[in-house]
C-alpha positions as CSV (number, residue, x, y, z in Angstrom):
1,X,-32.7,-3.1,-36.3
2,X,-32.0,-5.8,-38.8
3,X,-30.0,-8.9,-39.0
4,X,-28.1,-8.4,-42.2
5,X,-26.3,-11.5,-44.4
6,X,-24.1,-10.5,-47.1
7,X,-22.6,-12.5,-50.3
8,X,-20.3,-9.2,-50.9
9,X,-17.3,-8.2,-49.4
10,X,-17.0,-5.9,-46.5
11,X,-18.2,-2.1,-47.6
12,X,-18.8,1.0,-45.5
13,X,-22.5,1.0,-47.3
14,X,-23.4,-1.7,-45.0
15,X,-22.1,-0.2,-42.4
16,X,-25.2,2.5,-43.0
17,X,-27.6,0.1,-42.7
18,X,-29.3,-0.5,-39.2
19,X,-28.7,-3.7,-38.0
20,X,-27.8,-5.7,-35.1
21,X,-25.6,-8.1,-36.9
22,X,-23.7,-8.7,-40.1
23,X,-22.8,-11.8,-41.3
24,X,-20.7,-12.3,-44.5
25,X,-20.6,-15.3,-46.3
26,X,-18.2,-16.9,-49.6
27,X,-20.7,-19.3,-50.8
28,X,-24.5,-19.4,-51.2
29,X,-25.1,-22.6,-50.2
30,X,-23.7,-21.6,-47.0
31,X,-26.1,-18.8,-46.3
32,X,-29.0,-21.2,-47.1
33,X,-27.7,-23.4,-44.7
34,X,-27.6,-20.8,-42.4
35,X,-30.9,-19.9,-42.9
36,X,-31.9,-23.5,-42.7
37,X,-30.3,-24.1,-39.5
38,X,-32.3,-20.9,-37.9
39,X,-35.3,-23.7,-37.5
40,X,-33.9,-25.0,-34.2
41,X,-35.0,-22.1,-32.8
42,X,-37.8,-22.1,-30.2
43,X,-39.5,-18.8,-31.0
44,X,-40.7,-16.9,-34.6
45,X,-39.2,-14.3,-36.3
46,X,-38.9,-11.0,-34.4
47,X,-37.0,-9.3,-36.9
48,X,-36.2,-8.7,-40.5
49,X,-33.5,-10.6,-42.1
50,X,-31.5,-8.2,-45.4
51,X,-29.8,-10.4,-47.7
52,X,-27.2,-8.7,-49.8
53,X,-26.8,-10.4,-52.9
54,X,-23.6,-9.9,-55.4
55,X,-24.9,-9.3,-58.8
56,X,-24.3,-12.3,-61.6
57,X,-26.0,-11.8,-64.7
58,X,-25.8,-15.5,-66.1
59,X,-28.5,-16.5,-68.3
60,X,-32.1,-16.9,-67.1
61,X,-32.5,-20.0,-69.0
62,X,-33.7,-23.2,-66.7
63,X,-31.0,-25.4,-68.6
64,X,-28.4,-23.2,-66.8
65,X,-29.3,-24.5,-63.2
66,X,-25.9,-25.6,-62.9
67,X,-25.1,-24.7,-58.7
68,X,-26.3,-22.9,-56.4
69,X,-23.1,-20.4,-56.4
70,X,-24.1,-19.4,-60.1
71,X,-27.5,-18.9,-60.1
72,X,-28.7,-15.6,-61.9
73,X,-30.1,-12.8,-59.7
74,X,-33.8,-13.9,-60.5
75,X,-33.0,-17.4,-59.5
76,X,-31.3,-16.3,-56.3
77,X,-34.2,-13.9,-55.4
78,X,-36.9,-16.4,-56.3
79,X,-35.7,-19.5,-54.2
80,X,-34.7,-17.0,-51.1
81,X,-38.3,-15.4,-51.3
82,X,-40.2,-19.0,-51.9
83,X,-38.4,-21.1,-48.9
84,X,-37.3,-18.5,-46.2
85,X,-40.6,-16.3,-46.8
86,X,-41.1,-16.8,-43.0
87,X,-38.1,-15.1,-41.7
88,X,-39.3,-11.4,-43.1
89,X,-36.4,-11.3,-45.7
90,X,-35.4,-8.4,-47.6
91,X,-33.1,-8.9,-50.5
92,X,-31.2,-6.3,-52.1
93,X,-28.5,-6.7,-54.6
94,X,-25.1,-5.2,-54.7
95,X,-26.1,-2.4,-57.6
96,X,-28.8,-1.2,-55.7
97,X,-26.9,0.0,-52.4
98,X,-27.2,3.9,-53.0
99,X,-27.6,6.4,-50.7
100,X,-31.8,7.2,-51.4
101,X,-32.3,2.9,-51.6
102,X,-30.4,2.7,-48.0
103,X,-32.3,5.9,-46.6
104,X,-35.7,3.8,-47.9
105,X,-34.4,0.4,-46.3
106,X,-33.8,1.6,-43.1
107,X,-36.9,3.5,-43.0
108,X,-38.6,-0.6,-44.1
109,X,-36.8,-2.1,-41.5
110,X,-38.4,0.5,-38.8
111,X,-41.7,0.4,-39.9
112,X,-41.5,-3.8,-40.1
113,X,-40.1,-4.0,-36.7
114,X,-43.4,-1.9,-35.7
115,X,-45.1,-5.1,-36.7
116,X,-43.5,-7.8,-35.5
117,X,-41.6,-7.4,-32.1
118,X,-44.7,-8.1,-30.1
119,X,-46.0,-11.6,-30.4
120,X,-49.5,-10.2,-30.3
121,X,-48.7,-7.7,-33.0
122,X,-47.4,-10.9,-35.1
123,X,-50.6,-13.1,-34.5
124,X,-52.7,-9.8,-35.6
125,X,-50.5,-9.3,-38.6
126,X,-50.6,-13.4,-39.8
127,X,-54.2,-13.8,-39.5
128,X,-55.1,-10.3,-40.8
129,X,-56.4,-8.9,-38.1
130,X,-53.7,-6.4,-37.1
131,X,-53.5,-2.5,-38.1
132,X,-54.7,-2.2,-41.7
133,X,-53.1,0.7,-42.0
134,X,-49.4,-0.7,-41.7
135,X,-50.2,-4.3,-43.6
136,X,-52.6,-6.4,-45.1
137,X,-54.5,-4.1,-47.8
138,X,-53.3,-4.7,-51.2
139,X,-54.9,-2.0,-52.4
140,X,-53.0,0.8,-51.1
141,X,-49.5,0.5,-53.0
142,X,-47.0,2.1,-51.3
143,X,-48.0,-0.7,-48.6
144,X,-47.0,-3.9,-51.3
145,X,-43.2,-4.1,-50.1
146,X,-44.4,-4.9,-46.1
147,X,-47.0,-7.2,-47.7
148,X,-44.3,-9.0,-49.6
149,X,-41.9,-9.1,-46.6
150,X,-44.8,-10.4,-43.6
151,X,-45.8,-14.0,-44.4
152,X,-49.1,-13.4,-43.6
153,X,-51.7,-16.4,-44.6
154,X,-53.5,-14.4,-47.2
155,X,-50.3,-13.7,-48.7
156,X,-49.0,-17.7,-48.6
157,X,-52.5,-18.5,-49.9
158,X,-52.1,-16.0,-52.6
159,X,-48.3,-16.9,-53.6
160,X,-48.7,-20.8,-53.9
161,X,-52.3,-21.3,-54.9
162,X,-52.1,-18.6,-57.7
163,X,-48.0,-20.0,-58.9
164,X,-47.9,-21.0,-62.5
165,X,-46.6,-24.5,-63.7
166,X,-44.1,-22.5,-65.3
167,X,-42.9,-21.2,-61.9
168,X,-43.5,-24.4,-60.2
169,X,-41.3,-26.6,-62.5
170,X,-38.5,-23.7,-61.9
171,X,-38.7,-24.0,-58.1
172,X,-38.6,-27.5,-58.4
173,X,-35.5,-27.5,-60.2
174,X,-34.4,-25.1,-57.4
175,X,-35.6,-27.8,-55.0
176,X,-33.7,-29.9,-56.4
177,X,-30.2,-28.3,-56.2
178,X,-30.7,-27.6,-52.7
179,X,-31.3,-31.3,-52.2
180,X,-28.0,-32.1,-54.4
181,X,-25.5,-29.5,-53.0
182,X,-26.5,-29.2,-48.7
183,X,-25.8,-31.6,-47.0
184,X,-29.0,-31.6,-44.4
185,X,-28.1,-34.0,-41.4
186,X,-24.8,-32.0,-41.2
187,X,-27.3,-28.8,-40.1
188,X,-28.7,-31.2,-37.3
189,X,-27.1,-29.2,-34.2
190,X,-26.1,-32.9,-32.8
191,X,-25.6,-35.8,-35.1
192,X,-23.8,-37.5,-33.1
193,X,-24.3,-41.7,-33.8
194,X,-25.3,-42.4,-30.0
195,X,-27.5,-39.3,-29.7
196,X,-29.5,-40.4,-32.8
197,X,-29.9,-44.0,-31.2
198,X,-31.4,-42.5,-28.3
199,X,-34.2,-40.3,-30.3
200,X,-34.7,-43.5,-31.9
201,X,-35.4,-45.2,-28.6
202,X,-37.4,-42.5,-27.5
203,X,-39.9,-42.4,-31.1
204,X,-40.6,-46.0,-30.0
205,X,-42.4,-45.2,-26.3
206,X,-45.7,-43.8,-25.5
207,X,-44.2,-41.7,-23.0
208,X,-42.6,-39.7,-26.3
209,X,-40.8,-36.7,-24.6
210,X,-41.4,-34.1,-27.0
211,X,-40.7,-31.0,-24.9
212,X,-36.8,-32.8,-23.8
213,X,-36.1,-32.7,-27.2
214,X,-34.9,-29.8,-29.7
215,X,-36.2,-29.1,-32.8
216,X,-33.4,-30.1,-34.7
217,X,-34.2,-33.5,-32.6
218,X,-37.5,-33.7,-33.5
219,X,-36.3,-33.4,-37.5
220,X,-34.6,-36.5,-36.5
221,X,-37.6,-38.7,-34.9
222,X,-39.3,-37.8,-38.1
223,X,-36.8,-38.8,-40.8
224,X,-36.9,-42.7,-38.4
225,X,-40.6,-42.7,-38.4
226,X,-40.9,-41.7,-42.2
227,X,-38.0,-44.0,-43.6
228,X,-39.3,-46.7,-41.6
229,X,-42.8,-46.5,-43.7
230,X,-40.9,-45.9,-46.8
231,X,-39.2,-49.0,-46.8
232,X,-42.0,-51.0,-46.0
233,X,-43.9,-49.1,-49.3
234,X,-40.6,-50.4,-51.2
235,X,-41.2,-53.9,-50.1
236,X,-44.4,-54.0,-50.4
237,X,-45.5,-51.6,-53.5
238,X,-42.7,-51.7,-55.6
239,X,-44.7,-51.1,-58.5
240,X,-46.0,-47.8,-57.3
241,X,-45.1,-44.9,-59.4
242,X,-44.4,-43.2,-56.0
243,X,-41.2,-41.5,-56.0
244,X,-39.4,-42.9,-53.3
245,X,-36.8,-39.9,-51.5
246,X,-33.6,-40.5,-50.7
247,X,-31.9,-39.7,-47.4
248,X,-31.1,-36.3,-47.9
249,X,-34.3,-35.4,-49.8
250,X,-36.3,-36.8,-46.7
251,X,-34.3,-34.7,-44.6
252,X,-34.2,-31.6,-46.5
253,X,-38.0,-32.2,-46.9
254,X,-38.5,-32.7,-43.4
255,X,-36.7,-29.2,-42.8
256,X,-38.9,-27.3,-45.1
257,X,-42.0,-28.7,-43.7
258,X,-40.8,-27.3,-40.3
259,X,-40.0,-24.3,-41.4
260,X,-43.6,-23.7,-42.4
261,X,-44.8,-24.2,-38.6
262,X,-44.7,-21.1,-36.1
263,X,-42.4,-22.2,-33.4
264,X,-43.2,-19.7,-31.2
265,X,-46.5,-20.8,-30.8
266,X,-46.8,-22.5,-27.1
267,X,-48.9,-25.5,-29.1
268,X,-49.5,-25.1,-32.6
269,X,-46.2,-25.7,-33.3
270,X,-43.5,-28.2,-35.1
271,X,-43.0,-30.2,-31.5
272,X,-46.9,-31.0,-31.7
273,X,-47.1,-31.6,-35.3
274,X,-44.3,-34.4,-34.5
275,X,-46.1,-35.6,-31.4
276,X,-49.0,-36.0,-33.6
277,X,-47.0,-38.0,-36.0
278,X,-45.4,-40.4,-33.5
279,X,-49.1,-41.4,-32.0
280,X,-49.9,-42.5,-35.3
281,X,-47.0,-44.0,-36.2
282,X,-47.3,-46.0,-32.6
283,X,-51.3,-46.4,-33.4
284,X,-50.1,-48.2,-36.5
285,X,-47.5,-50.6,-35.3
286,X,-50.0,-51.6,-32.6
287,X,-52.6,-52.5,-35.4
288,X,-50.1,-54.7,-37.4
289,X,-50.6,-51.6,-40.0
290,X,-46.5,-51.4,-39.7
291,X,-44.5,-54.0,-38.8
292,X,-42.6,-54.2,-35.3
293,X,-39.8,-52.1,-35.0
294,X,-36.8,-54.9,-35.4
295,X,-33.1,-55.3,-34.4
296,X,-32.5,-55.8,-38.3
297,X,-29.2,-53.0,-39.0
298,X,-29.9,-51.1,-42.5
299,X,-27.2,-50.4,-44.4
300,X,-28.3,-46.6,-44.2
301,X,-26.2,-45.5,-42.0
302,X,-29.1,-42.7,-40.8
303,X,-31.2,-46.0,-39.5
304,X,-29.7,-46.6,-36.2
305,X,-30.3,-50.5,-34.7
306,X,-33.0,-50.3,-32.5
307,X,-33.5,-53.3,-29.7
308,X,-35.8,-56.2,-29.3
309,X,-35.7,-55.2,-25.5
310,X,-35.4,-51.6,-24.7
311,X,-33.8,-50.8,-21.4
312,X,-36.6,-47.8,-21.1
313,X,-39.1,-47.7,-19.0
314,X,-41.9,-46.3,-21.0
315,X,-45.6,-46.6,-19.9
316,X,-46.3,-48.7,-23.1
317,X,-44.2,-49.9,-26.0
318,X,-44.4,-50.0,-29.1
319,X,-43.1,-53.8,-29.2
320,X,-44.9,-54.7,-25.8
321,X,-48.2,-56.0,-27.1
322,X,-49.7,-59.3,-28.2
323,X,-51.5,-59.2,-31.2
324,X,-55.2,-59.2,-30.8
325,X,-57.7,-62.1,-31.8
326,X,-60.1,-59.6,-33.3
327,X,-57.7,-58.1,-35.2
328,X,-57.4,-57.1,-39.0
329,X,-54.7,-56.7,-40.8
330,X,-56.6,-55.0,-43.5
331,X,-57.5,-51.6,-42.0
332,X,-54.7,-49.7,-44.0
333,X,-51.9,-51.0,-46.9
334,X,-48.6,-49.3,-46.7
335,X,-49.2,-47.0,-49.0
336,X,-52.5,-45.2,-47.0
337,X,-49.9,-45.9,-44.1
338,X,-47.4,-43.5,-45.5
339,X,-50.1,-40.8,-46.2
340,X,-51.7,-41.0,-42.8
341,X,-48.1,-40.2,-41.7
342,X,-47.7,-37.5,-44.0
343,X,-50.7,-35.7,-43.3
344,X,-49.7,-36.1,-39.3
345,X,-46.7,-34.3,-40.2
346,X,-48.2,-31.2,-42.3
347,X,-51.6,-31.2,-40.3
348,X,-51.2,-28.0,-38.8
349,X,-48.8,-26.1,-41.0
350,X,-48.5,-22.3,-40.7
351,X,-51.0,-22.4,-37.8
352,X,-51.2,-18.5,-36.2
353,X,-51.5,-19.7,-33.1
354,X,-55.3,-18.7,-32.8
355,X,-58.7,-20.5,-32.8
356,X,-61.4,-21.4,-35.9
357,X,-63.5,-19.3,-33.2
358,X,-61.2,-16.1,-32.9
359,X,-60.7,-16.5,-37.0
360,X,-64.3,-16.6,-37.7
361,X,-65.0,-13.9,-34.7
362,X,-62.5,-11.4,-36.4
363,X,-64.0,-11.8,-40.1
364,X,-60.0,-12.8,-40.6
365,X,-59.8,-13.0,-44.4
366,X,-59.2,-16.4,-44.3
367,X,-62.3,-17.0,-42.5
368,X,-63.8,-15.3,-45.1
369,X,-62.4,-17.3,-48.1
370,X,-63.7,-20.6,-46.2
371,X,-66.6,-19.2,-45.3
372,X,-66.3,-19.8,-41.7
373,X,-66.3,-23.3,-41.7
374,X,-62.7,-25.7,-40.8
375,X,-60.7,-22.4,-41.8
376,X,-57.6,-23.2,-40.2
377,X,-57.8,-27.0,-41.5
378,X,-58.3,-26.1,-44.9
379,X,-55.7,-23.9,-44.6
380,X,-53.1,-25.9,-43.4
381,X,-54.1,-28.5,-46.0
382,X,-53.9,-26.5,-49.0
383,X,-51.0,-24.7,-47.6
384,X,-48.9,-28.4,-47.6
385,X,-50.6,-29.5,-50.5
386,X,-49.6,-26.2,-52.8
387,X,-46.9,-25.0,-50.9
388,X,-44.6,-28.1,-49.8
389,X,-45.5,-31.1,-51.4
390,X,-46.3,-30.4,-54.5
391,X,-42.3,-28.9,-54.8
392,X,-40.5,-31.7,-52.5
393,X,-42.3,-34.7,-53.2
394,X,-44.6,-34.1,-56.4
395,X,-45.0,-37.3,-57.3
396,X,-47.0,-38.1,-54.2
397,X,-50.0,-36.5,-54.5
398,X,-50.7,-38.5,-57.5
399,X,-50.5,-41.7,-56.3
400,X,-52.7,-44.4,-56.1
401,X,-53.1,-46.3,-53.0
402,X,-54.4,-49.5,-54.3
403,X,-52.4,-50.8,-57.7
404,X,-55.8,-52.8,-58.6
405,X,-58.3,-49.4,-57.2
406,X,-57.3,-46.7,-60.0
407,X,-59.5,-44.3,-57.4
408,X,-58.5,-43.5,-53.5
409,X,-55.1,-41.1,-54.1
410,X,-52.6,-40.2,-51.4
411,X,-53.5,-36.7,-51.8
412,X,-57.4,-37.4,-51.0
413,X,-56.0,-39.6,-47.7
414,X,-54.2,-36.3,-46.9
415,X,-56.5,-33.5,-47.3
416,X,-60.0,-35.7,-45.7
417,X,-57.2,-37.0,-42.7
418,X,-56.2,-32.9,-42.6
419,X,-60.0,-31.7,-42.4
420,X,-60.9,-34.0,-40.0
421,X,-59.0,-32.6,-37.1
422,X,-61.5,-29.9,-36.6
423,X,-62.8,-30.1,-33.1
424,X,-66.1,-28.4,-34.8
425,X,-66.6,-31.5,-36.5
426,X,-65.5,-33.7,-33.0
427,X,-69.4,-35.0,-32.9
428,X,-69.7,-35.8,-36.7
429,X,-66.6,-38.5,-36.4
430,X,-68.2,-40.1,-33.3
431,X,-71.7,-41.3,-35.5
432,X,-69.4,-42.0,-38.4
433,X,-67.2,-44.1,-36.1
434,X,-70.2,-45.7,-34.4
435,X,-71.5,-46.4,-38.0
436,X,-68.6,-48.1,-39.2
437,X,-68.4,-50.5,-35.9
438,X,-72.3,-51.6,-37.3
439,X,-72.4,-51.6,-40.8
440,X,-70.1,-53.1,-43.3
441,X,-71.5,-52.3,-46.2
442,X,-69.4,-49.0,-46.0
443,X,-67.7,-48.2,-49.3
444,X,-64.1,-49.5,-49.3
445,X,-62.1,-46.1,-50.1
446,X,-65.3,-43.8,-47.6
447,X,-63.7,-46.9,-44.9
448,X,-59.6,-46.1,-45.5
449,X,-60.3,-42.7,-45.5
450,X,-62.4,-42.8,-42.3
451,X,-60.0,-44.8,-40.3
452,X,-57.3,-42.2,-41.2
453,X,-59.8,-39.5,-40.1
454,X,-60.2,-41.5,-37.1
455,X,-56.7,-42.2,-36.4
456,X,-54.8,-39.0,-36.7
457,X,-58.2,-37.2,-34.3
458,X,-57.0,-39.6,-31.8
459,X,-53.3,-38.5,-32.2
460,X,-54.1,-35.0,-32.7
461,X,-55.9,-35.0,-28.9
462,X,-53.3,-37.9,-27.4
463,X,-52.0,-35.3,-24.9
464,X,-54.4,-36.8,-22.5
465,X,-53.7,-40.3,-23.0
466,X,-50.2,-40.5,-22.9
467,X,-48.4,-40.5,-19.0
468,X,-49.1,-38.1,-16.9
469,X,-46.0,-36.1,-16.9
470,X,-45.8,-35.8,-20.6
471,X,-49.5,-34.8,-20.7
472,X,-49.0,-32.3,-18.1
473,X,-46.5,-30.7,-20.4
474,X,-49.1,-30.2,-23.1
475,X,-51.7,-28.6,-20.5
476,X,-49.7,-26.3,-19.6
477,X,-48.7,-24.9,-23.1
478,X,-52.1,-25.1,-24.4
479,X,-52.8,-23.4,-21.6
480,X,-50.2,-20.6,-22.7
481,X,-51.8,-20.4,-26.1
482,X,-55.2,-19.8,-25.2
483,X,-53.6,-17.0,-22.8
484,X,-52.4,-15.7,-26.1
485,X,-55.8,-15.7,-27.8
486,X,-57.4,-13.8,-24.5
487,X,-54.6,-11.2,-24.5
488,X,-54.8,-10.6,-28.2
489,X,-58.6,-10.4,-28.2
490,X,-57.9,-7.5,-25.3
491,X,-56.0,-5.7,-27.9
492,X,-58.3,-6.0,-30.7
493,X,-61.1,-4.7,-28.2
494,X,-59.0,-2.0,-26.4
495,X,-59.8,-3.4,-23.4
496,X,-58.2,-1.0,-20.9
497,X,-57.5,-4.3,-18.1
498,X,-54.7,-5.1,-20.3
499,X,-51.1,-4.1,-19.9
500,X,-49.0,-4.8,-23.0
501,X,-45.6,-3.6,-24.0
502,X,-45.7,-3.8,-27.8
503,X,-41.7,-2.7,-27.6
504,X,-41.0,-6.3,-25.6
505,X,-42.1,-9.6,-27.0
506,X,-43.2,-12.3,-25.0
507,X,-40.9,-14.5,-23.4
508,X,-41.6,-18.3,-21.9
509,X,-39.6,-20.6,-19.1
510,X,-38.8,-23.6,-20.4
511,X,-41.4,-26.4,-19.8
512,X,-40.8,-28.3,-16.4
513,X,-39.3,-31.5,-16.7
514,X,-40.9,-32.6,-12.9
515,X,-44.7,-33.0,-12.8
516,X,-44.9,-31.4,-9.7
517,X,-42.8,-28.3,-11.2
518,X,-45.9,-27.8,-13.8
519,X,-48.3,-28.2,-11.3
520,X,-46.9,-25.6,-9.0
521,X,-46.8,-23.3,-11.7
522,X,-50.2,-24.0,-13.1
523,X,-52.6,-24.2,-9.9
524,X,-55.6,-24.7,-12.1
525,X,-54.5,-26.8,-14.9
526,X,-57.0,-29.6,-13.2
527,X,-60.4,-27.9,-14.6
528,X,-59.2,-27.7,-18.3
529,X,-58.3,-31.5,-18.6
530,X,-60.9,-32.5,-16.6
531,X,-63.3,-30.8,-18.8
532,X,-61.4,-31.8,-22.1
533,X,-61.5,-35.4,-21.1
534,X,-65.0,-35.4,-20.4
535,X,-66.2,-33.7,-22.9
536,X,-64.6,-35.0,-26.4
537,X,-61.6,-37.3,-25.1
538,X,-63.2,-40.0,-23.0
539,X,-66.0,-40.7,-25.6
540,X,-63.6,-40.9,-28.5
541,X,-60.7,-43.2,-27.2
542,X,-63.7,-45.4,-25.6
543,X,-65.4,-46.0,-29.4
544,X,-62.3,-46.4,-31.0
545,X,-61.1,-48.9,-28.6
546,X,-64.3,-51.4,-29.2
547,X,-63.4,-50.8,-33.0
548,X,-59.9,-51.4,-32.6
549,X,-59.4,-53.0,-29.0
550,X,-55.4,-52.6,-29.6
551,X,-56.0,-49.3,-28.5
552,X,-57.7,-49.9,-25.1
553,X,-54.1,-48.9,-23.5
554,X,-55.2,-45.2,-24.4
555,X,-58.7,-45.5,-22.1
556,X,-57.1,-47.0,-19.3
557,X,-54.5,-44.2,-19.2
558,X,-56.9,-41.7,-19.5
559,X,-59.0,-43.6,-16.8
560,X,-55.6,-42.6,-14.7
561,X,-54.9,-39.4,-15.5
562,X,-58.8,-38.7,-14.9
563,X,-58.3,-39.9,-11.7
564,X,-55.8,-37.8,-10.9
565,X,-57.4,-34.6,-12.0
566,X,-60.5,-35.0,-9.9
567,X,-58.7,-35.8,-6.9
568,X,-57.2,-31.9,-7.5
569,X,-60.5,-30.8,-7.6
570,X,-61.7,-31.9,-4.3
């Protein structure tokens, strides 16, 4: 069964088509908003989506992208398929809705269901390692229309790295009207003035509390943490020829760059990607790289005031330190700022929820096109270089970070910080790091970009170093991810010890607020941190610290949590 959305009036034709819902809307703005808003959601698409279309034959031209409500069919179709590719939609216009063309749409919407109702059978199907015989082999034609329909990661690779400038220009046009006629903090599911002071109070702690807060939230913590570096590039760079976004283009853009994450991964998903974000972001007010979150009021009214002298109780805040002796305040200008950020943000777009190993395991043909080395980093990379920013926010890719240094580009901070959260390469970092607390002969643009490497690794693995209740959280959904990986290499294998109903999909509590909640519920959660600490966490935060002692807070939580662990294990 389908969900079905419909620009037409009410018509027994729809009636014929199997679905679980029908939805009519006036305007198509309001269906895109709808479709925006399905973000806040805490698990993937399950289902296929139909969009019923009314036919307007305007002109094709690009001069004619007036509105969205006049669009011509080819616009209509082409900004549907480029920015809601990830919720299986199938668009059919109002002159196609004949008998044979609902017969063969009902018979897509079975054989697509097949696919994705299991989890498992989604994974399989993103990464290419699913039944070839139902999707992912170009070759066989009659098989194109699920191809088109399952964003699977060939197929995003394929779509955005092959798209002409032609095309490009046109979606950003489309972008653009989007950004001019949807209003984007009126989709936020609470906007209310005091709840948006209180998300900025909690983006300010280490104790960030990223599984108390929804996804619509999270939008929000971004927008502060990414308008708050923004206005220090306008004070600071105004001669950039960086295209500075307004309000409701940093919004809208934050909504598209979530809508390219899998929430129903346990970890991989947007939550993390914004966890990520705010441990830079509070890496880089601690190192004078940002300036100290102040009481100033902005006359954006999206800014809320946020206090000298919180009333929370966080392990460590953000305005709680004194400024080092040993400190620089040259490790990173605004601008390298801002594109640390960024590519904290989009580091693990369109993640499948799998491992580099399980990729590289399955011969996954995106494995194959990396030839097995940081696959899922230079996927997610080129996906949020080709696919998002080079629509939302063109202009930054090409910017230089230093007005006087016509070399070091945002978009080369983006992809090496991107690369360099490949556990594979965990070992690498650590000479480079202990090179660069030796030598300082190290090339100037090598030195940014290895700080931002260094940086967003520490973020990327901060689970363990933030308080222990919030780090238990993130144990015990990794913990449901790798469960995931285990179960779906059971499948692959036939392994007869498994027990799967492909006609349910897999469900998950929510994630206890009480520590002693997730520890009752995950008896063994001790021997994975323990090991992760040991192994790559401990040694990392240690070295950074003696290269940037504002950080030392990280090893003495650790140090703590370490503690704790061990005294499980006994």
């Amino acid at each position: 069964m389908a969900e079905v959305l419909s620009l037409i009036p009410s018509s027994p034709k729809l009636d014929q088509i199997n679905h679980e819902s029908l939805v009519h809307f006036t305007l198509f703005k309001d269906l895109l908003s709808y479709l925006f808003k399905k973000g806040n959601s805490e698990t993937d698409s399950n289902h296929p989506i139909v969009i019923i279309l009314a036919n307007i034959k305007s002109n094709d031209d690009e001069d004619t992208l007036s509105s969205l409500q006049t669009l011509s069919d080819h616009h209509k179709q082409l900004l549907l398929k480029y920015f809601f590719n990830h919720l299986n939609i199938i668009i059919i216009f109002e002159s196609d809705l004949t008998p044979s063309t609902i017969t063969h749409l009902n018979d897509l919407i079975h054989n697509i269901k097949l696919i994705i109702t299991n989890r498992i059978s989604r994974i399989q199907t993103w990464t290419g390692t699913g039944n070839i015989e139902l999707v992912g082999d170009n070759y066989i034609e009659e098989k194109q229309e699920i191809n088109g329909i399952i964003s699977t990661m060939s197929l995003i690779l394929t779509n955005n790295i092959n798209k002409s400038f032609v095309t490009s220009e046109l979606i950003i046009k489309l972008n653009h009207l989007i950004m001019k006629e949807i209003n984007f903090k009126n989709l936020l599911i609470n906007n209310d003035p005091q709840h948006l002071i209180k998300l900025s109070e909690s983006v300010r702690n280490w104790s960030f509390p990223a599984h108390e807060l929804s996804n619509d939230d999270l939008i929000y913590c971004v927008f502060i943490m990414l308008k708050y570096a923004l206005i220090q590039v306008g004070k600071n760079h105004s001669q950039s020829s960086l295209y500075i976004l307004n309000n409701n283009e940093l919004l809208g853009f934050v909504f598209m760059v979530r809508d390219t994450y899998k929430n129903g991964n346990p970890f991989h998903n947007f939550r993390h990607a914004v966890d990520v974000l705010q441990a830079c972001f509070h890496f880089l007010i601690r190192l004078d790289c940002l300036p100290q979150f102040s009481s100033q009021t902005y006359q954006d009214e999206l800014i809320p005031i946020i206090p000298k002298n919180p009333t929370s109780t966080s392990t460590v805040s953000s305005n709680d330190k004194e400024p080092s002796p040993l400190h620089s305040p040259n490790h990173l200008n605004h601008l390298q700022t801002l594109g640390l950020l960024i590519a904290a943000l989009g580091h693990d777009v369109g993640h499948p929820g799998v491992t580099n190993a399980f990729m590289i395991k399955s011969l996954a043909p995106t494995s194959l096109l990396y030839n097995e080395r940081s696959v899922l980093e230079s996927f997610h990379s080129s996906v949020f270089i080709n696919k998002i920013l080079s629509i939302n926010w063109p202009s930054l890719l090409n910017v230089f970070t230093e007005s006087e240094k016509q070399e070091l580009t945002l978009r080369e901070i983006i992809i090496s910080s991107i690369l360099a959260t490949d556990m594979a390469e965990h070992f690498e970092y650590i000479e480079r790091l202990k090179n660069l607390k030796y030598n300082d002969f190290i090339k100037h643009n090598n030195r940014v970009k290895l700080i931002c490497s260094l940086l967003i690794k520490c973020a990327d693995i901060s689970n363990v170093t933030r308080p222990l209740r919030v780090s238990s959280q993130w144990a015990m959904v990794l913990a449901r991810e790798f469960d995931e990986v285990n179960i779906l290499e059971k499948k692959i294998h036939h392994d007869e010890s498994l027990n799967l109903d492909l006609s349910q999909d897999l469900t998950y509590t929510k994630v206890p607020i009480d520590l002693q909640d997730i520890l009752v519920q995950n008896p063994q959660l001790h021997k994975g941190q323990i090991f992760f600490i040991n192994t790559f966490a401990e040694n990392l935060f240690n070295n950074i610290s003696e290269l940037l002692p504002e950080l030392k807070y990280t090893c003495d939580i650790i140090k703590e949590n370490k503690e704790f662990w061990l005294n499980r294990n006994t």
